[in-house]
VOGU-3710 file (C-alpha; in Angstrom, 3 decimals, decimal comma):
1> xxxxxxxxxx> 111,524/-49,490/-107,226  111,219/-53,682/-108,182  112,925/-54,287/-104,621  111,179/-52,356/-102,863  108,008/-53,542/-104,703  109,115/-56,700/-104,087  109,728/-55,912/-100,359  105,812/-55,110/-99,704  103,608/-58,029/-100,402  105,552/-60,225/-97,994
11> xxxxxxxxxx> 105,575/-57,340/-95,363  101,639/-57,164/-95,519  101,347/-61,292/-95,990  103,396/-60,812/-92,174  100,978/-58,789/-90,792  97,405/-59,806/-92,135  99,226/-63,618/-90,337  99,269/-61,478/-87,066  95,783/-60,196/-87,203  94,717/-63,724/-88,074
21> xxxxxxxxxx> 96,761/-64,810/-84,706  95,538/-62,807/-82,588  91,903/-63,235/-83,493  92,727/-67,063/-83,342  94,130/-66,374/-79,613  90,940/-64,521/-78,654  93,324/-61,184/-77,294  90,306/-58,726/-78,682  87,640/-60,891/-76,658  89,355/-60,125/-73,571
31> xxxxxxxxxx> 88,624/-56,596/-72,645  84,299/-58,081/-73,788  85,031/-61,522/-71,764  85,680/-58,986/-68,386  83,153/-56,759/-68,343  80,558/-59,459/-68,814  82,141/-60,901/-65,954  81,821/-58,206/-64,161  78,217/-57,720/-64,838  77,613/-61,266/-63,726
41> xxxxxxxxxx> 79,482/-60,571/-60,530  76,808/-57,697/-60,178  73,922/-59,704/-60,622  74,325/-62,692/-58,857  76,242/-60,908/-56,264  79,264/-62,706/-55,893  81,358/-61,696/-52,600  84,895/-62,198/-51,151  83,914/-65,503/-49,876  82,780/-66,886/-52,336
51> xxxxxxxxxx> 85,730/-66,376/-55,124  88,233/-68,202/-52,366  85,468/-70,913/-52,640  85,724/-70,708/-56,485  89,906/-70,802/-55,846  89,618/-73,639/-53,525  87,249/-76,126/-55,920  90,194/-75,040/-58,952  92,618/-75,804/-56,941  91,581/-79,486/-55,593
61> xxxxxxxxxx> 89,843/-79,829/-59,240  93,171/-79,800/-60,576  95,079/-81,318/-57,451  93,377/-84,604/-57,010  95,901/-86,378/-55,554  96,611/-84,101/-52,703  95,509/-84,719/-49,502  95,594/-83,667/-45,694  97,360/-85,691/-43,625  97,949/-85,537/-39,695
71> xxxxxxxxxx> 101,314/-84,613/-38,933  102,372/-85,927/-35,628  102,749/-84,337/-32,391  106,306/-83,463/-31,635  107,380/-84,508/-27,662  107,265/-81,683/-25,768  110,596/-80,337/-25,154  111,909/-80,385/-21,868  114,210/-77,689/-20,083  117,604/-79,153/-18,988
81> xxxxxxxxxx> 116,850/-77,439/-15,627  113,581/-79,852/-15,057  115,648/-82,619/-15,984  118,563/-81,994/-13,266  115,476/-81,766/-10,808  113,637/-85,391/-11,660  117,381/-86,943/-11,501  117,441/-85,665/-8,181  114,465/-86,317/-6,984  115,078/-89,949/-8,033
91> xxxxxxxxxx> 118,506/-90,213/-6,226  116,817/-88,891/-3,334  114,054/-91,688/-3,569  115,500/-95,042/-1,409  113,856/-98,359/-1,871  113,728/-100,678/0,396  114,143/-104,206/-0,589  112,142/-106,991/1,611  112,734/-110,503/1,098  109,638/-112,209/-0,545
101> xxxxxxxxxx> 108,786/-115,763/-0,507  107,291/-117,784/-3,278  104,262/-118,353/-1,308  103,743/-114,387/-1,100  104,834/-113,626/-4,663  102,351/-116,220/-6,016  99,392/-114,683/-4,534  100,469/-111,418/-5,418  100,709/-112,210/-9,068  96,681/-113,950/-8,505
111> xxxxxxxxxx> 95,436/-110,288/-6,692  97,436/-108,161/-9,474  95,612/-110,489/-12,717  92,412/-110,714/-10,498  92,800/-106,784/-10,715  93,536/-106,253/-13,888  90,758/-108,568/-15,232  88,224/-106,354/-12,779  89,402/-102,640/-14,753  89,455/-104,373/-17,970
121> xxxxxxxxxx> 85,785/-105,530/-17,237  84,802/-102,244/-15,902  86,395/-100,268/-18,321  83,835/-98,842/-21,224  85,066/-97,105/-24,420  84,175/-93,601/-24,835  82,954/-93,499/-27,776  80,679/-96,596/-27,487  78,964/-94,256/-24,647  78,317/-91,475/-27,033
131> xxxxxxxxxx> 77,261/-93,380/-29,550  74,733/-94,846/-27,395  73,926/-91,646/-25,803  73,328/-90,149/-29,366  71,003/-92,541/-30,425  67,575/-92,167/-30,393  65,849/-94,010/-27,487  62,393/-94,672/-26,852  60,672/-93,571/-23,511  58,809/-95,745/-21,641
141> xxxxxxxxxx> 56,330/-94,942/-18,790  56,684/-97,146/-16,017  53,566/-98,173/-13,954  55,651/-97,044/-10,599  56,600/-93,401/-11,656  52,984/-93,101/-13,332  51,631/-91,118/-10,109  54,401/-89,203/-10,111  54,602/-87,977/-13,486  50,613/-87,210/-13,029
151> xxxxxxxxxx> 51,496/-85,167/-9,858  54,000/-82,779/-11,927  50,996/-82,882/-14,691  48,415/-81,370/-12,378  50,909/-78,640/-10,329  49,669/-80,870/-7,277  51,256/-78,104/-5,155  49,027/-75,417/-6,363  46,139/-78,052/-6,735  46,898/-78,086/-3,059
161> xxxxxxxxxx> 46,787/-74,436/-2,459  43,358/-74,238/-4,229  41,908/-76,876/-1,923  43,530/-75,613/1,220  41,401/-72,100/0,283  38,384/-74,224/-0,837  38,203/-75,333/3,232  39,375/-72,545/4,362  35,937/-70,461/2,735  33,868/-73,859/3,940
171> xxxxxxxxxx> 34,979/-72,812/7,364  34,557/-69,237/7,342  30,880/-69,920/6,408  27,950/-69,292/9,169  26,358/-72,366/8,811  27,026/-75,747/10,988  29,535/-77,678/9,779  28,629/-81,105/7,718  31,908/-83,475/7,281  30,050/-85,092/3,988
181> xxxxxxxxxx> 29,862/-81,875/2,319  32,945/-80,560/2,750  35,239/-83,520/1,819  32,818/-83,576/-1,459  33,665/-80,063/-2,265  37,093/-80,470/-1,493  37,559/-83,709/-3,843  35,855/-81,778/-6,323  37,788/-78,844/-6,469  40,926/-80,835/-6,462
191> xxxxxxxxxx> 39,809/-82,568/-9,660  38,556/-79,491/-11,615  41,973/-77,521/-10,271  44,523/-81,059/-11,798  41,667/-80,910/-15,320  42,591/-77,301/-15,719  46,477/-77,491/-14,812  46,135/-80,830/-17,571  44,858/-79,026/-20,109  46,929/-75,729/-19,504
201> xxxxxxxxxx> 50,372/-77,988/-19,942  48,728/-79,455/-23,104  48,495/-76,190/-24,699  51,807/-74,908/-23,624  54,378/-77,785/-24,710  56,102/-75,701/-27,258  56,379/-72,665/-25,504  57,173/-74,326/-21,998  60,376/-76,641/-23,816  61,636/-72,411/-23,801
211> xxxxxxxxxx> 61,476/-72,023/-20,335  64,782/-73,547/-18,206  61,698/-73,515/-15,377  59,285/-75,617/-17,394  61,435/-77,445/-19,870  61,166/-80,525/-17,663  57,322/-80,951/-17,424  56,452/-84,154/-18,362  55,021/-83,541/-21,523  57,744/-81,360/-22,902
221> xxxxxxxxxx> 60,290/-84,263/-21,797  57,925/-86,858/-23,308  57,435/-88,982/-20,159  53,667/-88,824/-21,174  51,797/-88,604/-24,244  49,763/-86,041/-24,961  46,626/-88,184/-25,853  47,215/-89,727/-22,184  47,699/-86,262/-20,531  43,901/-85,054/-21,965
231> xxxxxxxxxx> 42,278/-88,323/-20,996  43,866/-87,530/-17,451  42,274/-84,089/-17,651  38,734/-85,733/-18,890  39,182/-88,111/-16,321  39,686/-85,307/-13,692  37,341/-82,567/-14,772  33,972/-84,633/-15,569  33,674/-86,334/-12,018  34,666/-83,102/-10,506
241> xxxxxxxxxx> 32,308/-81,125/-11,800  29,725/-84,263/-11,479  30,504/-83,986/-7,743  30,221/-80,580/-7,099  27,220/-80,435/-8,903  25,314/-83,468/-7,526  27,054/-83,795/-4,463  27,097/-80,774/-3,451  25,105/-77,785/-5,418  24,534/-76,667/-8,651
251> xxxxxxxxxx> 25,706/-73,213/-7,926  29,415/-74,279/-6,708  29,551/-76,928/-9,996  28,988/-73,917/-12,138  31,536/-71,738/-10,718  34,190/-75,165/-11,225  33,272/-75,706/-14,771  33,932/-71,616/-15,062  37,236/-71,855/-13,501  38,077/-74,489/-15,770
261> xxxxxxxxxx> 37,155/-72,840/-18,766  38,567/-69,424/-17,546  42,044/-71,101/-17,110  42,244/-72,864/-19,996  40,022/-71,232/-23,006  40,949/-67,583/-21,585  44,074/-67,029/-19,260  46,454/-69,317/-21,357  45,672/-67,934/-24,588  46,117/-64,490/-23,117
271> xxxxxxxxxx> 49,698/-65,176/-21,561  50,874/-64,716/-25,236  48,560/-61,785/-26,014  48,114/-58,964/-23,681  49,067/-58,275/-20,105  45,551/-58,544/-19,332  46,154/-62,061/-18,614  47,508/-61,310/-14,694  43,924/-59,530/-14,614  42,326/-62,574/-15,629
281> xxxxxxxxxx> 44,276/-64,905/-13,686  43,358/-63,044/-10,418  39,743/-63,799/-11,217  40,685/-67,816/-11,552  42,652/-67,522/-8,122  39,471/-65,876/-6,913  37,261/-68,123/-7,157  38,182/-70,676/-4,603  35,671/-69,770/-2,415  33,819/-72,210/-3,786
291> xxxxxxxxxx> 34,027/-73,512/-0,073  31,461/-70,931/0,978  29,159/-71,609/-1,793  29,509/-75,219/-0,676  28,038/-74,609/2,586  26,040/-71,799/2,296  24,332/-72,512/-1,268  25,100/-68,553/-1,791  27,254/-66,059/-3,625  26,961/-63,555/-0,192
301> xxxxxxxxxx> 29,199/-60,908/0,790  31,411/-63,116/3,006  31,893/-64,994/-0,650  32,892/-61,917/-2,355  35,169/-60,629/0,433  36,787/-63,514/0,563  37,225/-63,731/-2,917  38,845/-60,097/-2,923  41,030/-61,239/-0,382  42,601/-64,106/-2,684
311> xxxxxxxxxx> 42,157/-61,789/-5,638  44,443/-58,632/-4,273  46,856/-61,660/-2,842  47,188/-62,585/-6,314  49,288/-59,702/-7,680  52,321/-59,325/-5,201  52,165/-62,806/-5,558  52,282/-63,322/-9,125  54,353/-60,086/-9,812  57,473/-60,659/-7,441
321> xxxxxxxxxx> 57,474/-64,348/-9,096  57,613/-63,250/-12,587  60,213/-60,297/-12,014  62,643/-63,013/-11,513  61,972/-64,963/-14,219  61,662/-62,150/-17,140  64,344/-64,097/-19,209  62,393/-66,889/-19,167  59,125/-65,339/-19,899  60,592/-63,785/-23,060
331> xxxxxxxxxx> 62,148/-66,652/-24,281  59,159/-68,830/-24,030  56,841/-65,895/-25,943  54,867/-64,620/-22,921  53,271/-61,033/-22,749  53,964/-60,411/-18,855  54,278/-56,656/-16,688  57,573/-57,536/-15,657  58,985/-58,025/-19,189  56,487/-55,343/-21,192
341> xxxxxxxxxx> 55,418/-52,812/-18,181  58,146/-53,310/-15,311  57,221/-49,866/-13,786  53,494/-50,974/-13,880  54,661/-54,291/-12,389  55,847/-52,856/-9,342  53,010/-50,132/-8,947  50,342/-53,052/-8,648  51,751/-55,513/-6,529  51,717/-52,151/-4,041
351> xxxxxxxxxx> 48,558/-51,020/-4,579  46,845/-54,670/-4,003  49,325/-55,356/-0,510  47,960/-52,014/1,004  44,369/-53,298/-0,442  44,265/-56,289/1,840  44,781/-53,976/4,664  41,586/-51,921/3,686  39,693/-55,714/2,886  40,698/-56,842/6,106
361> xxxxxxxxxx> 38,964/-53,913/8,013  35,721/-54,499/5,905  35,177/-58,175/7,629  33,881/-56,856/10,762  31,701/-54,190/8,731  30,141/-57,329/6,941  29,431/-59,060/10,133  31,568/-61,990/9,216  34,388/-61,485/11,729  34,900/-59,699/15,287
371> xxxxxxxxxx> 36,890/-56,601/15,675  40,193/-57,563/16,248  40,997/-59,411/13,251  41,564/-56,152/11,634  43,918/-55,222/14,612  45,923/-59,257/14,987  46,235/-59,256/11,188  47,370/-55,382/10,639  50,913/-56,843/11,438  51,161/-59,076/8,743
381> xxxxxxxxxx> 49,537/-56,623/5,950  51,811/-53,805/7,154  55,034/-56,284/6,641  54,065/-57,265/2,927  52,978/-53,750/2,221  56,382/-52,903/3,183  58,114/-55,500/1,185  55,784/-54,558/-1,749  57,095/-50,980/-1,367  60,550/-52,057/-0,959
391> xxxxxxxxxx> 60,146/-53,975/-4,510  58,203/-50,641/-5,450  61,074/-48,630/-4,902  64,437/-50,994/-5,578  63,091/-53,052/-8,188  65,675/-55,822/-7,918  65,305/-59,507/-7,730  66,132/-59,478/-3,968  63,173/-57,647/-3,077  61,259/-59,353/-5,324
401> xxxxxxxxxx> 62,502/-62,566/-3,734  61,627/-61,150/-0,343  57,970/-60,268/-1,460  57,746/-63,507/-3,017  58,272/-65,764/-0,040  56,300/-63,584/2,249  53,139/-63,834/-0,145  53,787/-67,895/0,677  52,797/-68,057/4,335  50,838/-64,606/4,465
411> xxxxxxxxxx> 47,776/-65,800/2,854  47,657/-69,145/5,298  48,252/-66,927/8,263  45,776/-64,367/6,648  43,294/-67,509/6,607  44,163/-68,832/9,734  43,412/-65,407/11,746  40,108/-64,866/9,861  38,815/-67,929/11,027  39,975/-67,768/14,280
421> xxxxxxxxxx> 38,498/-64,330/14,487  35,584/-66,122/12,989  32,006/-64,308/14,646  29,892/-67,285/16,146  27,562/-68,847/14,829  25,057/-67,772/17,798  25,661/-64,482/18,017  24,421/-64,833/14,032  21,457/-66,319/14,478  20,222/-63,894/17,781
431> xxxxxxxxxx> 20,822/-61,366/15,234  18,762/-62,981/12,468  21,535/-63,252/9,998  21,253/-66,772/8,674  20,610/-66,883/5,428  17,007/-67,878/5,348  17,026/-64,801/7,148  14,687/-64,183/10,036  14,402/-64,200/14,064  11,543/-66,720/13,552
441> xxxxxxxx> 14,065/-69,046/11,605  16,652/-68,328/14,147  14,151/-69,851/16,907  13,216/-72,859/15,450  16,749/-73,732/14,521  17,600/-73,545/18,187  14,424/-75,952/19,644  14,825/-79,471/19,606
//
């Protein structure tokens, strides 16, 4: 009974020095330490990824001194069979061996140096050319590419269009023709149309750097600032409208100061709100016949049928462009039929080609042409109301492409056979027609 008394107080001395161990070591703490880590992982989320980025920071935390190096490229080994072919291609080669003379050799040595000084001269390293490419360089307009950058500021081509229709509605009108006048109204309507193409680029830098087809206007490349590009516009718009108001009426001055602020205030906002903008931009194309104002002083019915002509030309026009540039249109942020209504789209550019068939039979009701301009332009209406169905019914950019370029030289020829077909003057006044509108009028006009 002593032993084994003896026996137990060192027994429990051994274990109570275990507990204490253990609790030095932390073991207990270890089943607490991982579920709190495993409520952190749930709360900040910690994924896959990021625990290989937690391995990879331990790993070169406690590996400092290990690094990547390069290993080098091992020589690409070579069949035996290509071998056996380049020895026998070069026992097959036979050089010929011309005596050379000092003279010869000498001036060979001079071209071969000569030569070699030209390639190292010419040679540039690559990566000095990227370097310089990346930097950041400063553009600078040039006083010779000035008129140039201005043209691609003001759409001069469709500045042109709007003056060629400006003329073409001077020379529709019934009145005698005054050279002073019309080059007036024409110079004015040039300037309002490059004001309103200035300002509509101003306000559409950072969705036209979207486009591929407008990404290199000038000011989205920065060939132009934009505090130059509005002074350009004020520069354009306030003579303009100073010239068609003084120079020529007040009634064709308001209608340019309208079209400016119709372009810019209403249409360009709108191409990133609503489809209602094609609508709207109709009504801008439409009023070109500023021409007849001009010489007439008048908003009559040859105005407004003339103005219904460009307005119905507006849509195939406008519609078989922008089917083929949807992706673009979307990209930049624009609200267009094509990319929003595709169906609708096609169903107006239809209904406005078989319009100008039905607008081209009213002339002759409205006294303005003879009879057979309905009949010598049916022709051309019938071809771009067929192309118009054709992009009705496929719906592909081939047809749209077809309708496209037609809509280019229909309205010209369109123009061209109304004023050929043009009623004369005399036949006008006989009827008492004129706009001061009597046969009394009509007589006094015609004595000297």
């Amino acid at each position: 009974m002593s032993a084994a008394r003896r026996c137990c107080p060192p027994r429990a001395l051994a274990a109570g020095l275990f507990v204490w161990r253990l609790r030095n070591t932390g073991v207990p703490q270890v089943p607490c330490r991982f579920v709190h880590l495993y409520r952190v992982a749930n709360n900040r989320l910690i994924t896959f990824q990021y625990f290989n980025f937690l391995k990879r920071m331990y790993v070169t935390q406690c590996n400092k001194d290990l690094s990547q190096r390069a290993k080098p490229k091992s020589d690409s080994v070579v069949s035996p069979f290509h071998e056996l072919q380049q020895l026998d291609q070069e026992k097959k080669v036979v050089h010929k061996i011309s005596p050379v003379s000092p003279e010869t050799s000498s001036r060979n040595e001079l071209r071969e140096m000569k030569s070699a000084a030209e390639t190292e001269d010419s040679v540039i390293p690559v990566g000095a050319e990227s370097k310089e490419d990346r930097q950041w360089k400063e553009m600078r307009l040039r006083l010779d590419d000035l008129p140039g950058v201005l043209a691609r500021l003001s759409k001069i081509k469709l500045t042109a269009l709007v003056v060629s229709t400006t003329s073409a509605g001077f020379a529709m009108a019934p009145v005698p023709f005054e050279l002073t006048c019309f080059l007036l109204a024409s110079l004015g309507t040039g300037l309002a149309s490059c004001a309103a193409n200035s300002i509509n680029q101003f306000f559409e830098v950072p969705f036209d750097s979207n486009m591929s087809r407008t990404k290199n206007r000038p000011l989205v490349r920065g060939q132009i600032s934009p505090l130059l590009a509005v002074c350009f516009a004020a520069s354009c718009g306030i003579p303009g409208i100073a010239l068609l108001t003084l120079g020529v009426n007040p009634l064709t001055g308001a209608l340019g100061a309208f079209n400016i602020f119709l372009y810019t205030c209403c249409y360009t906002p709108l191409k990133r709100m609503s489809i209602a903008n094609t609508w709207v931009g109709a009504v801008v194309g439409a009023i070109p016949p500023m021409g007849w104002t001009a010489a007439t002083g008048s908003l009559d019915a040859g105005a407004l049928l003339l103005g219904g002509i460009l307005y119905s030309w507006q849509f195939p026009h406008f519609n078989a462009l922008s089917w083929g540039l949807r992706e673009d249109y979307s990209r930049g942020g624009y609200c267009m039929m094509s990319v929003t209504h595709p169906g609708l789209c096609r169903r107006v550019a239809l209904r406005h080609c078989l319009a100008l068939i039905g607008l081209s039979m009213v002339a002759p009701v409205l006294n303005i042409t003879t009879w057979t301009f309905p009949i010598i332009s049916l022709p051309i209406n019938l071809y771009i109301s067929y192309l118009g169905f054709r992009f009705y019914r496929d719906a592909d950019r081939s047809s749209s492409r077809k309708l496209f370029f037609c809509s280019l030289w229909h309205l010209p020829m369109l123009l061209l056979v109304m004023l050929t077909c043009k009623k004369p003057a005399l036949e006008k006044e006989d009827k008492g027609d004129l706009p001061g509108g009597s046969q009394e009028t009509a007589m006094e006009i015609r004595l000297p």
